[in-house]
KOLDO-669396 format. One line per 3 residues: number of its first residue (from 1); their letters; for each residue x, y, z of N, C-alpha, C. Coordinates in steps of 0.02 Angstrom, whole numbers, plus 50000, padded with zeros to 5 digits. Layout:
N
NUM> a> X:Y:Z:X:Y:Z:X:Y:Z; ...
This chain:
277
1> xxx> 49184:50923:50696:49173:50861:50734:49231:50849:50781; 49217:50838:50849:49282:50819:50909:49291:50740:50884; 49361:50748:50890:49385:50682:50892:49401:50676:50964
4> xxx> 49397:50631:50986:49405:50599:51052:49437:50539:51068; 49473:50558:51133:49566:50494:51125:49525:50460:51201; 49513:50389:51194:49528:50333:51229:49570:50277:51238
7> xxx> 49570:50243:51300:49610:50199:51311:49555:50135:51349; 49596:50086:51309:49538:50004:51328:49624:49972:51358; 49602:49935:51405:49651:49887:51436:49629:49815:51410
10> xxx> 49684:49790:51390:49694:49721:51367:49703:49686:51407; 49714:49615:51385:49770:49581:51441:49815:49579:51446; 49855:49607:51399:49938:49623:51381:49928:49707:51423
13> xxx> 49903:49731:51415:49924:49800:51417:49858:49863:51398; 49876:49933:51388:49832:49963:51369:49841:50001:51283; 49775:49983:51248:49786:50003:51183:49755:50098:51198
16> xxx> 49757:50129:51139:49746:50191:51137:49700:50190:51067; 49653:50234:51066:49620:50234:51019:49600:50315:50997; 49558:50329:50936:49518:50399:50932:49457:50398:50911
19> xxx> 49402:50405:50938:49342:50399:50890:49302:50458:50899; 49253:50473:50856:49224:50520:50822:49148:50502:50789; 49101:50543:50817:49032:50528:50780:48989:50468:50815
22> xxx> 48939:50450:50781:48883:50403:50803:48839:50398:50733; 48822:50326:50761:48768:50294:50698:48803:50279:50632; 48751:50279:50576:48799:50277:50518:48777:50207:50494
25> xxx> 48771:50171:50445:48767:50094:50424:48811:50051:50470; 48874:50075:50461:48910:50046:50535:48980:50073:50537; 48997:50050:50610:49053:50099:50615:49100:50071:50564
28> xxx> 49148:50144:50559:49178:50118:50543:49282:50141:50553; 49322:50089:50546:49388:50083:50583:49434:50098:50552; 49464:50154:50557:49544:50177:50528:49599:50158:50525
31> xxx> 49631:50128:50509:49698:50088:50510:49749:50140:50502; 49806:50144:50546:49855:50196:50509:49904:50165:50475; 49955:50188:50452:50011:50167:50403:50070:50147:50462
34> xxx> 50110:50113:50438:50194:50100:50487:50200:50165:50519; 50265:50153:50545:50286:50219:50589:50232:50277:50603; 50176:50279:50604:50149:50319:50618:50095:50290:50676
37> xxx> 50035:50334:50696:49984:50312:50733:49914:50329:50703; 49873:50336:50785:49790:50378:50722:49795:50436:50737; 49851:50469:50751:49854:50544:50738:49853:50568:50664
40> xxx> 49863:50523:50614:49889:50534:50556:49813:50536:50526; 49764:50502:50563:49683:50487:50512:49638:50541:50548; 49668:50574:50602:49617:50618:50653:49601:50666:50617
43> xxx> 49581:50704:50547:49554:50739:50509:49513:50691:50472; 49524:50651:50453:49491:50576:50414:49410:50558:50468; 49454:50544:50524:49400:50530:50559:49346:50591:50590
46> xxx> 49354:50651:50574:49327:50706:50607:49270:50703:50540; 49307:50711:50478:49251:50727:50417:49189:50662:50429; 49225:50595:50432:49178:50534:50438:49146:50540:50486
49> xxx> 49167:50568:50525:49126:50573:50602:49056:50618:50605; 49062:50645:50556:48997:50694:50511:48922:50618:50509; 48921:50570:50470:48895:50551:50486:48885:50459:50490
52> xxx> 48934:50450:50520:48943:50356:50570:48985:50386:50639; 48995:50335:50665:49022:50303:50709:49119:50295:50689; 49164:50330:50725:49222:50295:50690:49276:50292:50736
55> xxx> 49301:50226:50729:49383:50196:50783:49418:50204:50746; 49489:50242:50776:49553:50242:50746:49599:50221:50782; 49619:50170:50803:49654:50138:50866:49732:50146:50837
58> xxx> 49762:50161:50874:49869:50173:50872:49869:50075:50878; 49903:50046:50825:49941:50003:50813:49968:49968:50874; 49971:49903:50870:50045:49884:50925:50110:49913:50912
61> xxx> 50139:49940:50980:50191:49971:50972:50205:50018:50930; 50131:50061:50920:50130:50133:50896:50087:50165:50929; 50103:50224:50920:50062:50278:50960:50081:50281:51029
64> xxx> 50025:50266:51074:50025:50247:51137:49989:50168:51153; 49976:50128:51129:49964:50086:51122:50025:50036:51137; 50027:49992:51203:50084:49937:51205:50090:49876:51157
67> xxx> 50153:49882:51143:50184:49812:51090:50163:49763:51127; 50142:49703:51067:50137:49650:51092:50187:49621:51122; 50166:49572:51167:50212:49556:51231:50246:49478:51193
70> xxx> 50310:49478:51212:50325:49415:51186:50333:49406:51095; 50339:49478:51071:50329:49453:50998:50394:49518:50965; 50431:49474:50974:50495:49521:50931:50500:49533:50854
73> xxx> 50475:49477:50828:50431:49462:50749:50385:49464:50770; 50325:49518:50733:50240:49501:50724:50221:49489:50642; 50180:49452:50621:50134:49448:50564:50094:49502:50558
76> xxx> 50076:49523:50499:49991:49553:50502:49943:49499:50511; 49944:49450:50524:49884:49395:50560:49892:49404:50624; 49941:49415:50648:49955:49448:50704:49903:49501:50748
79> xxx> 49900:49547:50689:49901:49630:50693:49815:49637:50678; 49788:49583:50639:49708:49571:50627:49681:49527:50672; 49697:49492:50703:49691:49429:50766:49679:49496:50815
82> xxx> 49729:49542:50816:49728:49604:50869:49664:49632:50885; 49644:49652:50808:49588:49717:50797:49555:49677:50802; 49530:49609:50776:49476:49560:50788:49449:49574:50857
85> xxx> 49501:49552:50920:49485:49547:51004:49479:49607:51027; 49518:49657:50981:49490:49747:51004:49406:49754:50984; 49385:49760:50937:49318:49776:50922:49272:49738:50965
88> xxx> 49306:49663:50977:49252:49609:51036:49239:49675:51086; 49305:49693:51101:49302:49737:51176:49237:49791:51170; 49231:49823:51094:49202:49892:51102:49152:49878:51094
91> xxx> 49126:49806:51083:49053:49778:51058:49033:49801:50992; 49076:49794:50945:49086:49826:50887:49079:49719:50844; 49002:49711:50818:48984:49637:50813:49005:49637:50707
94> xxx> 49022:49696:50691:49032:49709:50608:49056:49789:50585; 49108:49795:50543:49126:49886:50533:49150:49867:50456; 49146:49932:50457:49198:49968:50386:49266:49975:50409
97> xxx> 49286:49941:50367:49383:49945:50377:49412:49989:50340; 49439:50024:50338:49482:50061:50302:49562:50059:50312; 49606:50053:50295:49671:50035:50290:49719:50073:50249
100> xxx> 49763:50101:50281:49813:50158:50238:49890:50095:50246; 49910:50087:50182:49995:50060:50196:49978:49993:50220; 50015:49994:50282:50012:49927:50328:49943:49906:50337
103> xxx> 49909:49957:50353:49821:49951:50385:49767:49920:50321; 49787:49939:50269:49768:49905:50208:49789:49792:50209; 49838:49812:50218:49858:49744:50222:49822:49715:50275
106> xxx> 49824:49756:50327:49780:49721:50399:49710:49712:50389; 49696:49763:50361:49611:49755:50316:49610:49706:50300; 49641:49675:50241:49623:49630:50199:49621:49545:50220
109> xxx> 49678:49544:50264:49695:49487:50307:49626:49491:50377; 49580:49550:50381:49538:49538:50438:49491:49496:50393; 49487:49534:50344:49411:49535:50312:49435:49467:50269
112> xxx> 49470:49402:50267:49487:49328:50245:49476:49311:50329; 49503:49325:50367:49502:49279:50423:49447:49278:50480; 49413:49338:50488:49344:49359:50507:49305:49389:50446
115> xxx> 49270:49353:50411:49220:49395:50344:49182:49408:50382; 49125:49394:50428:49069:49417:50451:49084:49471:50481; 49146:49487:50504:49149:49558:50557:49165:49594:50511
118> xxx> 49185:49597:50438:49200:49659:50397:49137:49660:50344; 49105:49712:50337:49047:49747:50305:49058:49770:50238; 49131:49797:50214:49158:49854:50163:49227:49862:50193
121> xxx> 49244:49862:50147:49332:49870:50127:49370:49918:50096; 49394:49959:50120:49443:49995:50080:49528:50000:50069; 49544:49958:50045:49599:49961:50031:49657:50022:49994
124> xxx> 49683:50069:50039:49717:50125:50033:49804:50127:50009; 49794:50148:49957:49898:50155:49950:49940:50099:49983; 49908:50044:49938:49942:49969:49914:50004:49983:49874
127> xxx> 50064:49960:49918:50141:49946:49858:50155:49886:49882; 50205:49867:49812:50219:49800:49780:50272:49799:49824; 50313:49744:49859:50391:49734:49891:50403:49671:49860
130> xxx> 50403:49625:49821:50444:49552:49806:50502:49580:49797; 50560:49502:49804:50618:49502:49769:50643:49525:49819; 50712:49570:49769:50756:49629:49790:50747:49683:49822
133> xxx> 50693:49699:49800:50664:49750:49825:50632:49739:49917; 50595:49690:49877:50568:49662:49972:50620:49653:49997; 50663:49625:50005:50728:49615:50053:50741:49688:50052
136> xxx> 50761:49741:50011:50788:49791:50026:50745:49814:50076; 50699:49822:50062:50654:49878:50104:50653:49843:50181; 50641:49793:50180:50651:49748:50261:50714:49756:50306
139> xxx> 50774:49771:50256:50858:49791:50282:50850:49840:50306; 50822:49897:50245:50834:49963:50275:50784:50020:50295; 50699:49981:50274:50648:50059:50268:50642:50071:50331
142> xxx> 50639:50047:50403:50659:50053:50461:50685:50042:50515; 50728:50085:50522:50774:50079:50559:50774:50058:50649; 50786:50030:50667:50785:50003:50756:50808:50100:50781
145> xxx> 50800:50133:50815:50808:50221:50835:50837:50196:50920; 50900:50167:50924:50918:50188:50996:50952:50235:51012; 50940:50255:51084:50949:50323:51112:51049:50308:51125
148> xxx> 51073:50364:51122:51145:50369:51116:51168:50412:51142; 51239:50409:51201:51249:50484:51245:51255:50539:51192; 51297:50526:51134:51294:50586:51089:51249:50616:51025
151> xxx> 51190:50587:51020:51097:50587:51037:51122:50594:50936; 51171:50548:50936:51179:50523:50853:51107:50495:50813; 51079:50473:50847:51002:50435:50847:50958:50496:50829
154> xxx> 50962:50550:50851:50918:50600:50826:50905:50625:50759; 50983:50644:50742:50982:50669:50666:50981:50618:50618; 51014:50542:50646:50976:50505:50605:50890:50492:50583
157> xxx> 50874:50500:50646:50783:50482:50624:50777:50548:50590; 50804:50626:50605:50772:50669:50550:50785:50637:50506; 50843:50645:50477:50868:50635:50390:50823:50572:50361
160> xxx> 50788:50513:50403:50773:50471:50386:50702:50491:50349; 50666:50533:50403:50607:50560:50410:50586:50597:50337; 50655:50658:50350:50649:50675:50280:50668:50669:50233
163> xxx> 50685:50629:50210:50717:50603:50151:50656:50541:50126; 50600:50535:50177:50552:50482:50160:50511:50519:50112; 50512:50596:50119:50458:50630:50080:50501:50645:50024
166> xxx> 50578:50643:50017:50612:50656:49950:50616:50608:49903; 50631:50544:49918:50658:50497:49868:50609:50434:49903; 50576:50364:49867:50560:50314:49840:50603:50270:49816
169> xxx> 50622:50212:49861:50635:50204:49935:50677:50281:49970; 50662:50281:50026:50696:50333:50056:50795:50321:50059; 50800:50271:50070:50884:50271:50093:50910:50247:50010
172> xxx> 50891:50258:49960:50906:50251:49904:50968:50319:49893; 50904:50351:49911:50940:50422:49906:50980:50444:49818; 50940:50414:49780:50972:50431:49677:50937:50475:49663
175> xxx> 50983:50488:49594:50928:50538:49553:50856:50490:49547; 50877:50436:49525:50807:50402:49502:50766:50387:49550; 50790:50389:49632:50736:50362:49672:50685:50440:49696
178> xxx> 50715:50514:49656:50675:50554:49693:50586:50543:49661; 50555:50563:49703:50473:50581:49707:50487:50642:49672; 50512:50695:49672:50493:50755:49637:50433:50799:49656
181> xxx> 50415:50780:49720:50345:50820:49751:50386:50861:49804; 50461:50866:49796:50459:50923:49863:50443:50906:49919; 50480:50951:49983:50467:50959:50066:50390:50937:50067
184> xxx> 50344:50912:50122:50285:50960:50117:50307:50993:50185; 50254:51044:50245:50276:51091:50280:50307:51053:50335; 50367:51100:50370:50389:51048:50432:50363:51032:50479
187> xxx> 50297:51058:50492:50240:51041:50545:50231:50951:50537; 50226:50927:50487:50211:50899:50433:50267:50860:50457; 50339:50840:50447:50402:50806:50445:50384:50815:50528
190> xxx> 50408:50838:50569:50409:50853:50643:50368:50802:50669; 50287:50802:50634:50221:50733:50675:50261:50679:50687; 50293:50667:50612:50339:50604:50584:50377:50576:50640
193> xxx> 50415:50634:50645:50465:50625:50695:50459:50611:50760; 50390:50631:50764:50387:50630:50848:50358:50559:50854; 50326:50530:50802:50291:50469:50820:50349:50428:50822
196> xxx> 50401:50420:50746:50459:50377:50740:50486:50366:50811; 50525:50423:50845:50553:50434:50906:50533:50378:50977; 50446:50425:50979:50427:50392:51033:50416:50312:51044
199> xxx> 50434:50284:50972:50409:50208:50978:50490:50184:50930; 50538:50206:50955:50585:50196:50906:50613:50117:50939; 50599:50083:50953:50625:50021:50955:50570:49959:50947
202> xxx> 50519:49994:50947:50467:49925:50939:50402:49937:50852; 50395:50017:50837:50379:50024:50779:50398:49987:50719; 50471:49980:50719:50480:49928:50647:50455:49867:50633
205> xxx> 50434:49833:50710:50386:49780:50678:50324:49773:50656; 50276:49811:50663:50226:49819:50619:50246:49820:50556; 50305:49879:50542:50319:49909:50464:50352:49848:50434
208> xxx> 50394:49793:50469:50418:49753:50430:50377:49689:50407; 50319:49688:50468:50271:49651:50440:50236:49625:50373; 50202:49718:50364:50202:49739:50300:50245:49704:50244
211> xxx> 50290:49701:50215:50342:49676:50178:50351:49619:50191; 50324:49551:50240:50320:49502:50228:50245:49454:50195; 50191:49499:50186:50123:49488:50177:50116:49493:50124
214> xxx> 50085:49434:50096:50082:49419:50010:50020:49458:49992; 50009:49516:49969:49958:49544:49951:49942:49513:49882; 49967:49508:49855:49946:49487:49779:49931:49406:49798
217> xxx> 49937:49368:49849:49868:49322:49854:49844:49321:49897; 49834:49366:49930:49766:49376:49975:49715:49429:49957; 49741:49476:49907:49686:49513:49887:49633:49498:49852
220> xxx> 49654:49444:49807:49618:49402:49757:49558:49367:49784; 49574:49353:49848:49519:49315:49903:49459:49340:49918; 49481:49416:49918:49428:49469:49963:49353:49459:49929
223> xxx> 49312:49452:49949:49247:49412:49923:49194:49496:49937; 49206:49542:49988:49159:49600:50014:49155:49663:49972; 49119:49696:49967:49133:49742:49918:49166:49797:49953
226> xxx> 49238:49806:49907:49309:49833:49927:49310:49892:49889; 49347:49948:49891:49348:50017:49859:49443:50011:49877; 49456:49994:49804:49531:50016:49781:49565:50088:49791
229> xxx> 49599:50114:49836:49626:50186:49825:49676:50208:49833; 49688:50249:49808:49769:50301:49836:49781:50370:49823; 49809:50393:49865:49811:50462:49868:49854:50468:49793
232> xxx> 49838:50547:49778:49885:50554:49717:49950:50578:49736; 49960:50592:49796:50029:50628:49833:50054:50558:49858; 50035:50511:49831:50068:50437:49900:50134:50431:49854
235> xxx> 50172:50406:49873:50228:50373:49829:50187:50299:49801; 50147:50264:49822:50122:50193:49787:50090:50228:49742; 50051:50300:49735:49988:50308:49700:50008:50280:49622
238> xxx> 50075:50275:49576:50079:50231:49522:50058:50149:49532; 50062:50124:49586:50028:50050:49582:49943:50046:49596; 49932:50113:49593:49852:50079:49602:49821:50063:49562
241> xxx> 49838:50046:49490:49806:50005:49430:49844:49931:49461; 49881:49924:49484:49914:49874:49484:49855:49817:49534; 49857:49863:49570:49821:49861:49643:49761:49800:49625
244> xxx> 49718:49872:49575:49648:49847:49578:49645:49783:49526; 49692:49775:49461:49700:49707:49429:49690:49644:49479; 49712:49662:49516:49736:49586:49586:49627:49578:49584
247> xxx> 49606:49607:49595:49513:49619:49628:49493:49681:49577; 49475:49646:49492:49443:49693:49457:49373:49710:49464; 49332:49671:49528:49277:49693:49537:49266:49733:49578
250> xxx> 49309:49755:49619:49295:49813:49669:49304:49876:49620; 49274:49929:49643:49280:49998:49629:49371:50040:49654; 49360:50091:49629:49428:50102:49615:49434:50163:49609
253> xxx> 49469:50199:49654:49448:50278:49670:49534:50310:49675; 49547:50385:49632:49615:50415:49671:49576:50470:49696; 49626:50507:49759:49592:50540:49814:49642:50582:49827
256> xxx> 49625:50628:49851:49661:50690:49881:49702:50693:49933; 49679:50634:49973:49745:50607:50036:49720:50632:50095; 49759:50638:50148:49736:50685:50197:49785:50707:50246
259> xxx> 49830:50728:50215:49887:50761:50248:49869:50844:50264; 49793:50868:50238:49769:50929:50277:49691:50918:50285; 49665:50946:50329:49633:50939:50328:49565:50959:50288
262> xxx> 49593:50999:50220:49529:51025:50181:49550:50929:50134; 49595:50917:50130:49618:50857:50086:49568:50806:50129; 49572:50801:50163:49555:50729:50229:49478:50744:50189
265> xxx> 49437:50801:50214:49382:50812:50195:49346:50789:50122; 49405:50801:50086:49373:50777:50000:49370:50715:49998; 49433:50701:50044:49439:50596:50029:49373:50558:50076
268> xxx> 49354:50599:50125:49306:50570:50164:49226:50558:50124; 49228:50621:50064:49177:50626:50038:49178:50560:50013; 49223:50532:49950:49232:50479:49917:49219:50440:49961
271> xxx> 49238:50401:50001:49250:50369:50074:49173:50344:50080; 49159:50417:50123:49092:50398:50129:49005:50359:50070; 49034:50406:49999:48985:50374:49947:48982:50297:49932
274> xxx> 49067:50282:49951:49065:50198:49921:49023:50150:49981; 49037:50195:50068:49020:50162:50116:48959:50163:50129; 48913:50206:50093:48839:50218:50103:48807:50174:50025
277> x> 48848:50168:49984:48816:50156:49937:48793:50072:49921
């Protein structure tokens, strides 16, 4: 299945999108995670694209997609207010949300503040931040990346990059904070990098968003029928019991992830049964 990259002009600016396929119960919309874009779901959306309709739009101030104007702090009410006036654009009147990380959170905050425009919910690799922890991760999980004559800024975003796939939190850097899953390939670290880079001064606000959004009372709200998940390679994948306690009536799925594309494919299967069913 071709995935295919558009661009819609706002009134701020121009967003960037990827979609894939036709028909389907209804379309349905990919959310990506922080620091990243919908390059990260473009295997996701190729398998789904088999048979619906599917948007994967780059974030404010990710991808290629322009930051919001005037907003040095954004909310995820923010960031769902966004996708709300994006879908007006594509004549998109109800979809399937799907949400990885941040995009989960944005899910959940669409589908309370517009219910009629969300159909089905999937809520993807949900973690906990209160406390200490939330402040930590807001100090340090990303970093502002300015450019420097002696391009010091570079090897910082690697080490940052990779050390995200070594240790939980990344700048912990302990015995106790490693993951224990190993490199994965540097093709793999490099995407990372190139997205971090290209949006290195306006990306952290989405990601810090994230970490101010009370998931544990807004999930409780979600009234649509939602599908709980997480990859088993995620670093959250231990909170997804946690997850689905918050909404014990939704279904509740672990998944293969989709950091390749035979992986993307298995998770799409799941994906797709809860969205047809």
């Amino acid at each position: 299945m071709i995935v295919r990259r558009r661009f819609l002009d706002l009134d701020y600016g121009q967003i960037h999108y990827r979609t894939a396929g036709a028909g389907g119960p209804a379309p349905v919309v990919l959310l990506h995670s922080a620091a990243q874009s919908s390059a990260m779901v473009a295997d996701l959306a190729a398998a789904l694209g088999e048979s619906r309709l599917v948007i994967a739009p780059d974030l404010p101030g990710c991808g290629d997609t322009a930051a919001l104007p005037d907003k040095p702090t954004i909310e995820v009410g923010d960031l769902a207010d966004w996708l709300a006036d994006l879908l007006g654009r594509l004549g998109i009147g109800q979809a399937d949300v799907h949400g990885l990380h941040l995009g989960a959170r944005i899910g959940v905050d669409m589908s309370l503040r517009y219910p009629g425009l969300v159909r089905k919910l999937i809520v993807d690799g949900n973690g906990f931040y209160t406390g200490e922890t939330g402040a930590a991760m807001l100090a340090n999980v990303a970093p502002e990346l300015k450019p420097d004559l002696d391009a010091v800024y570079l090897m910082r975003a690697w080490h940052y990059i990779r050390d995200y796939y070594l240790f939980f939190p990344w700048f912990g850097r302990r015995a106790e904070d490693l993951r224990g899953g190993g490199l994965p390939a540097p093709e793999v670290i490099h995407e990372k990098l190139m997205e971090v880079l290209k949006n290195g001064r306006t990306y952290f606000r989405p990601y810090h968003a994230a970490f101010r959004y009370p998931m544990e009372q807004r999930l409780p709200q979600v009234t649509m029928p939602t599908l709980i998940t997480a990859a088993r390679n995620d670093n959250v994948f231990p909170q997804l019991d946690r997850t689905h306690a918050l909404l014990p009536g939704a279904e509740k799925a672990a998944t293969a992830g989709i950091l390749s594309a035979e992986a993307a494919a298995e998770t799409a299967a799941v994906f797709a049964e809860f969205l047809d069913g």
